[in-house]
C-alpha positions as CSV (number, residue, x, y, z in Angstrom):
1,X,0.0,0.0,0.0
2,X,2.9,2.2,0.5
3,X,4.2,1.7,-3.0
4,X,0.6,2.9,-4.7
5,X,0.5,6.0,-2.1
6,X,3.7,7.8,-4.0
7,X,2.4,7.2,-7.8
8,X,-1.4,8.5,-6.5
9,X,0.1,11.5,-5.1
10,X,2.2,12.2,-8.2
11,X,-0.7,11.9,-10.8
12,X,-3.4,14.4,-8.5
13,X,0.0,16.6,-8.6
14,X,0.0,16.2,-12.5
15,X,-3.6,16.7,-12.7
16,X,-3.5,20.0,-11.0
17,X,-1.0,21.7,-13.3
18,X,-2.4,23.4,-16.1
19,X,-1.9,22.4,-19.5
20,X,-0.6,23.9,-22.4
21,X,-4.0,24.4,-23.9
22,X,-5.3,25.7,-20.1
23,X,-2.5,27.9,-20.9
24,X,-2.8,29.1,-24.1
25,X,-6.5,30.0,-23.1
26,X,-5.5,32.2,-20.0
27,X,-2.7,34.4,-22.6
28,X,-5.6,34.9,-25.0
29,X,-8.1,36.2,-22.0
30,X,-5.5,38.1,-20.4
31,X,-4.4,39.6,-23.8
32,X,-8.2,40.4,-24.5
33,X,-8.7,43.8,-23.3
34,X,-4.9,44.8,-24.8
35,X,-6.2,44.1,-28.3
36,X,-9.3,45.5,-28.1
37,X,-8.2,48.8,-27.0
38,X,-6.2,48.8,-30.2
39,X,-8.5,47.6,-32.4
40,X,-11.2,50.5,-31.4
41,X,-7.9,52.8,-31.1
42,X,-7.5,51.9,-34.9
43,X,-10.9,51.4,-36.1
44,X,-13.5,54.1,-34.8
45,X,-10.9,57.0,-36.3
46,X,-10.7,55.2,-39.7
47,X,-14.7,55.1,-39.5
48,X,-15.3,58.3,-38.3
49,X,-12.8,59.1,-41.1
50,X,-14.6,57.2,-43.8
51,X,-18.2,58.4,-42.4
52,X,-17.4,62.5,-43.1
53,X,-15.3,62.1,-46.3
54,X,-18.8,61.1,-47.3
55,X,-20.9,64.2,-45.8
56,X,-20.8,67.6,-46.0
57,X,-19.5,68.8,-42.4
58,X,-18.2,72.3,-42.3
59,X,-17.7,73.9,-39.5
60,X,-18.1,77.5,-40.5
61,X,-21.4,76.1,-42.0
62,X,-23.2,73.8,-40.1
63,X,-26.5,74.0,-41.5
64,X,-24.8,72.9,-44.8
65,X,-25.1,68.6,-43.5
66,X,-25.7,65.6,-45.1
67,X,-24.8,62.9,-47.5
68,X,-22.2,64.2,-49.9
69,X,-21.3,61.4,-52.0
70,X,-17.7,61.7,-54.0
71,X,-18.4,65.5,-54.0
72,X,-15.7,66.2,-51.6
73,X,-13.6,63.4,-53.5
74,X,-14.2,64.7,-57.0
75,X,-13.5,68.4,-55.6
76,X,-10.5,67.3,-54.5
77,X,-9.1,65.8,-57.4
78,X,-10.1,67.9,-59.5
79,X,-7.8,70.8,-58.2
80,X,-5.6,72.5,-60.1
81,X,-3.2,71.9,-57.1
82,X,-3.6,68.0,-56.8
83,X,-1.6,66.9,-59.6
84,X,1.4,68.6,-58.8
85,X,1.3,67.8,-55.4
86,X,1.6,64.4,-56.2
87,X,4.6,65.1,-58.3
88,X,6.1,67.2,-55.8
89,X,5.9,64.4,-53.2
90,X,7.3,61.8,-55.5
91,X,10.3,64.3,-56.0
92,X,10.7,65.0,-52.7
93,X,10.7,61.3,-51.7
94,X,13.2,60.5,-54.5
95,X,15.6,62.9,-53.7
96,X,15.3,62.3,-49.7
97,X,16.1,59.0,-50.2
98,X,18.9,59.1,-52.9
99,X,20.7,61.5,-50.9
100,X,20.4,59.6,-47.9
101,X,20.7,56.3,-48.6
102,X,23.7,57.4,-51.0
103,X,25.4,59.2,-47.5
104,X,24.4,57.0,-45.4
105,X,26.1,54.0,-47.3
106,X,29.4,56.7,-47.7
107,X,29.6,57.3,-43.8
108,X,28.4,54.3,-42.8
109,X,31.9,53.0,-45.0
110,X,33.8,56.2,-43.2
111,X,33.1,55.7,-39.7
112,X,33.9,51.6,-40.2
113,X,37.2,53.0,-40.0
114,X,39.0,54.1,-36.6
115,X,40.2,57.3,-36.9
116,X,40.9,59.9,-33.7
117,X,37.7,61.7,-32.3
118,X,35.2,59.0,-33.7
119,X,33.0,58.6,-31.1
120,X,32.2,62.4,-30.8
121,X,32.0,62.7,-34.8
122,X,29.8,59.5,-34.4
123,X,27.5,61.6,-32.2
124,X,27.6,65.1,-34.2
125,X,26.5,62.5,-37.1
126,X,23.3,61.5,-35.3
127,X,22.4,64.6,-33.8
128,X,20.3,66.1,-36.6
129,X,17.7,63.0,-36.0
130,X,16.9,64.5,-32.8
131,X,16.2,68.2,-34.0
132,X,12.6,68.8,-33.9
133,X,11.1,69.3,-37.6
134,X,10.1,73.2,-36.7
135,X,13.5,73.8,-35.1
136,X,15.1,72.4,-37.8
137,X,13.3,74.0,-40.7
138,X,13.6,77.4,-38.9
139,X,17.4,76.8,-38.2
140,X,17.7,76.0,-42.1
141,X,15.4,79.3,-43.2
142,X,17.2,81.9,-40.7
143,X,20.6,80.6,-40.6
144,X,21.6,78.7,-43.4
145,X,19.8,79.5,-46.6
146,X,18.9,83.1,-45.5
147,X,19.9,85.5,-48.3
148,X,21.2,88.0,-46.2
149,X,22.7,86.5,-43.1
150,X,22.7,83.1,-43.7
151,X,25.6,81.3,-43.6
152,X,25.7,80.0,-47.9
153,X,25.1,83.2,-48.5
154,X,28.2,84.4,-46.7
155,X,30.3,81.8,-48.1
156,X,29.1,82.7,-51.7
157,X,29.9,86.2,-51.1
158,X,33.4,85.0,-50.0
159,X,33.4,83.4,-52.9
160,X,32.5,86.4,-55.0
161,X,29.1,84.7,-56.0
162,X,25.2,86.0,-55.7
163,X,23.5,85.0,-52.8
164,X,20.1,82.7,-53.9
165,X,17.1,82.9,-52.3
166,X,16.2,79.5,-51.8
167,X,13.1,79.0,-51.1
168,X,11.8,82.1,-53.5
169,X,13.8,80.5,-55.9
170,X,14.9,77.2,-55.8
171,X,11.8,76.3,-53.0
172,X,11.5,72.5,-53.4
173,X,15.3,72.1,-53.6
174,X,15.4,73.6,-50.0
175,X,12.9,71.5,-48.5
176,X,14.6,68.6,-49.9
177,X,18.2,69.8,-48.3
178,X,15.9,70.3,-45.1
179,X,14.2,67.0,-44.8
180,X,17.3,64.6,-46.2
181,X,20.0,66.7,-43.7
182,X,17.2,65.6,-40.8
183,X,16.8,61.8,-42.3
184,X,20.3,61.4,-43.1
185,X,21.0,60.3,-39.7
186,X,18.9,57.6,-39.8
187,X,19.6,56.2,-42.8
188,X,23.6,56.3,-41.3
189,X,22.6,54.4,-38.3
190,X,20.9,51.3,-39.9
191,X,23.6,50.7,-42.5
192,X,26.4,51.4,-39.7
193,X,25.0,49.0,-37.9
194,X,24.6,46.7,-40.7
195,X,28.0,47.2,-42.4
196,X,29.3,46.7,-38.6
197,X,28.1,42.6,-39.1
198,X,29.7,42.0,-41.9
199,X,32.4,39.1,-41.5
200,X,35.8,40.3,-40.9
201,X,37.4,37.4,-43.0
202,X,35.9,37.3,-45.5
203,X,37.1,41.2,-46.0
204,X,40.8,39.6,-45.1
205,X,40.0,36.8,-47.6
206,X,39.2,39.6,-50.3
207,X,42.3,41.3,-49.3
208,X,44.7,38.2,-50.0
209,X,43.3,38.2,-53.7
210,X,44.2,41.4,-54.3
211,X,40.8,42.9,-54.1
212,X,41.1,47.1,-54.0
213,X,39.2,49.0,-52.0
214,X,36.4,50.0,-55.2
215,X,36.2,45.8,-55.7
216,X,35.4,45.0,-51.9
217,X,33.2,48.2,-51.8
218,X,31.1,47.0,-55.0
219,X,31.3,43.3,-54.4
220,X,31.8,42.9,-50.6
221,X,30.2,45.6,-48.7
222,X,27.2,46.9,-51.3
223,X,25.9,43.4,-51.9
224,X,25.5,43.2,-47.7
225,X,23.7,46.0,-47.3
226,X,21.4,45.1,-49.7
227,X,18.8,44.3,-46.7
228,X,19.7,47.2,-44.8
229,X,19.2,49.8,-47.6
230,X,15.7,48.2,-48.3
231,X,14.5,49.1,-44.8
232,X,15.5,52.4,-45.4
233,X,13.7,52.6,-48.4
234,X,10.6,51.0,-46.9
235,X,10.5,53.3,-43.3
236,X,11.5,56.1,-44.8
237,X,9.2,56.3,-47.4
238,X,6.3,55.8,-45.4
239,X,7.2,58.3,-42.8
240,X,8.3,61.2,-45.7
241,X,4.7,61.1,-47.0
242,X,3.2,63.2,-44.0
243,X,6.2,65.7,-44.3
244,X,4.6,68.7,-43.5
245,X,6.1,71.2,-40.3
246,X,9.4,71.4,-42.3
247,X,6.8,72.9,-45.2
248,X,4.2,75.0,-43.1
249,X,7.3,76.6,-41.7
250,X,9.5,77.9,-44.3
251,X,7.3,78.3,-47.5
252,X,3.6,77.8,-46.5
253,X,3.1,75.4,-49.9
254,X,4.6,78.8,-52.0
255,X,6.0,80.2,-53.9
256,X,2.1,79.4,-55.7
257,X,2.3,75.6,-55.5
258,X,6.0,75.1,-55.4
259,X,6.2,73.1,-53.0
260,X,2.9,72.0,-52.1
261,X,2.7,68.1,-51.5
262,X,-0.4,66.1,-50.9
263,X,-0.2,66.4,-47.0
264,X,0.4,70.3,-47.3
265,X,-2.9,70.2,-49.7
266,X,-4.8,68.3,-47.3
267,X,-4.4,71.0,-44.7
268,X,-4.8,73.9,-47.3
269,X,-7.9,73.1,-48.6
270,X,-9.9,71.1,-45.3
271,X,-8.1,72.5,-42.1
272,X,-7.8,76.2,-43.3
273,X,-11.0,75.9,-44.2
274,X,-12.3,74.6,-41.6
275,X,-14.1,71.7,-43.9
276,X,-14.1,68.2,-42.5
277,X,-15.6,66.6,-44.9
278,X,-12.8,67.4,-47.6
279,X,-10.3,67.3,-45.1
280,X,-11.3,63.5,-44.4
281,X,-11.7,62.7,-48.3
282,X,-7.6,63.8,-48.2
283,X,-7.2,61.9,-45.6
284,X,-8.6,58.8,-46.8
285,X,-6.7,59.2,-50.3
286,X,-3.3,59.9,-48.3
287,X,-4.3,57.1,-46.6
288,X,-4.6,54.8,-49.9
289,X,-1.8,56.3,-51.6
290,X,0.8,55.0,-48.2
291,X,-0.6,51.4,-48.2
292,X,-0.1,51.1,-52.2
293,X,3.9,52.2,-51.6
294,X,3.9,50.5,-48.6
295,X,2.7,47.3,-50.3
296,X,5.5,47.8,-53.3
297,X,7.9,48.3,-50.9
298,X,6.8,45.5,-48.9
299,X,7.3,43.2,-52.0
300,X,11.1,44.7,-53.1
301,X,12.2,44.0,-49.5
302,X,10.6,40.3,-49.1
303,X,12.2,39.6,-52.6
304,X,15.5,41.3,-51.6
305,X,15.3,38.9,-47.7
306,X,14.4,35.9,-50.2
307,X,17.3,36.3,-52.8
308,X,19.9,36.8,-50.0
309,X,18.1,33.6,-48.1
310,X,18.6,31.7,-51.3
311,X,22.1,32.6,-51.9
């Protein structure tokens, strides 16, 4: 009787821990309320969103109610500013990213190397990321690219040049010196850190053949940042198309629609006046516009992870 008391004991022990599927059951009641709060976080905005792009809702005229159809769609489109805000925020996007996935890859390759002071350059490097959009813009409009007092201008003088006014100008080309000198940072940081995993012998190993430093760069170090450079693409791309303090501040859309991108238009023809209706139709197009970049970028970087998986 002794010997069954030990093996009863043992099994009503079993019995009373829970099982995986006991388990498994508590995680999903626990993480209930978690994902329902984010679901109605996400959701009720989108609807509400959805619900006045179709209605008239202005607040300056609220007798003016009711269902509006693709009025507020069509009125939008048909702008004579719409178009070329699109094109303007394809160029701006472009650029951004050329110029700093193009630095990025050149400083992430610079600070690989030691070299005295690299730790504080490291850190002036990343510092722009931090600058607020309005700080940054208003540093770039009063004390860069002023005409007057700015410091290009001084150093064109010096250099017995014409000071440009850039943003009457040349207003797109400022924005996009604004916006890639704040992303460029970030772009460094991901293909730093990426460059910084790439195996040491096989760089020795290129070495020994008598590889130069333009055959490693092309063949060596380009070819393993492939991954990195595609999540640059992809974040920065989706985060560039609500750009908008950088533009507010310095040129206000202007010169005419210079520099006028589809976020910017958004708030110039809903918020300004004070229309929710059309504001919400731009919001809901904006909307469409990021998931069908977001989806072809989505696509280039799977097929990038799955061609580097292969080889």
């Amino acid at each position: 009787m002794g010997h069954l008391h030990m093996p009863l004991s043992h099994a009503a022990q079993e019995g009373a821990l829970p099982t995986p599927e006991r388990r498994a059951g508590t995680t999903r009641w626990l993480a209930a309320p978690s994902v329902a709060v984010l679901v109605l976080w996400m959701t009720i905005p989108l609807a509400m969103t959805i619900w006045y792009s179709f209605s008239h809702y202005n607040l300056l005229n609220p007798d003016a109610s009711g269902f509006a159809g693709l009025d507020n769609y069509r009125y939008l489109v048909t702008d004579p500013s719409f178009v070329p805000s699109i094109v303007h925020t394809l160029e701006l996007i472009g650029w951004v990213l050329v110029i700093t996935v193009v630095g990025g890859i050149l400083m992430a390759v610079l600070f690989d190397r030691k070299f005295p002071g690299q730790g504080i350059a490291r850190l002036l490097a990343i510092g722009p990321f931090f600058v607020m959009p309005t700080v940054s813009a208003l540093i770039w409009k009063n004390m860069m690219l002023h005409p007057v007092y700015g410091v290009v201008a001084a150093v064109m003088r010096w250099f017995g040049m014409q000071p440009i006014d850039w943003f009457a100008t040349y207003p797109l080309f400022a924005i996009i010196v604004i916006v890639a000198w704040q992303w460029l940072p970030f772009a460094f940081l991901i293909l730093f850190t990426a460059i910084q995993s790439l195996d040491e012998e096989q760089k020795e190993a290129a070495r020994i053949d008598g590889a130069g430093p333009l055959a490693m760069f092309f063949y060596i170090t380009l070819p393993h940042l492939r991954r990195a450079i595609s999540v640059v693409v992809m974040m920065e791309t989706i985060f560039l198309l609500s750009i908008f303090a950088e533009i507010y501040t310095t040129t206000s859309g202007g010169p005419g629609n210079a520099t006028t991108i589809l976020s910017y238009l958004i708030y110039a023809l809903g918020l300004q006046q004070f229309d929710v209706g059309l504001a919400s139709a731009g919001g809901i197009l904006a909307v469409v516009l990021a998931n069908i970049v977001a989806f072809f970028l989505v696509r280039m970087l799977a097929k990038n992870l799955k061609g580097e998986y292969e080889a």
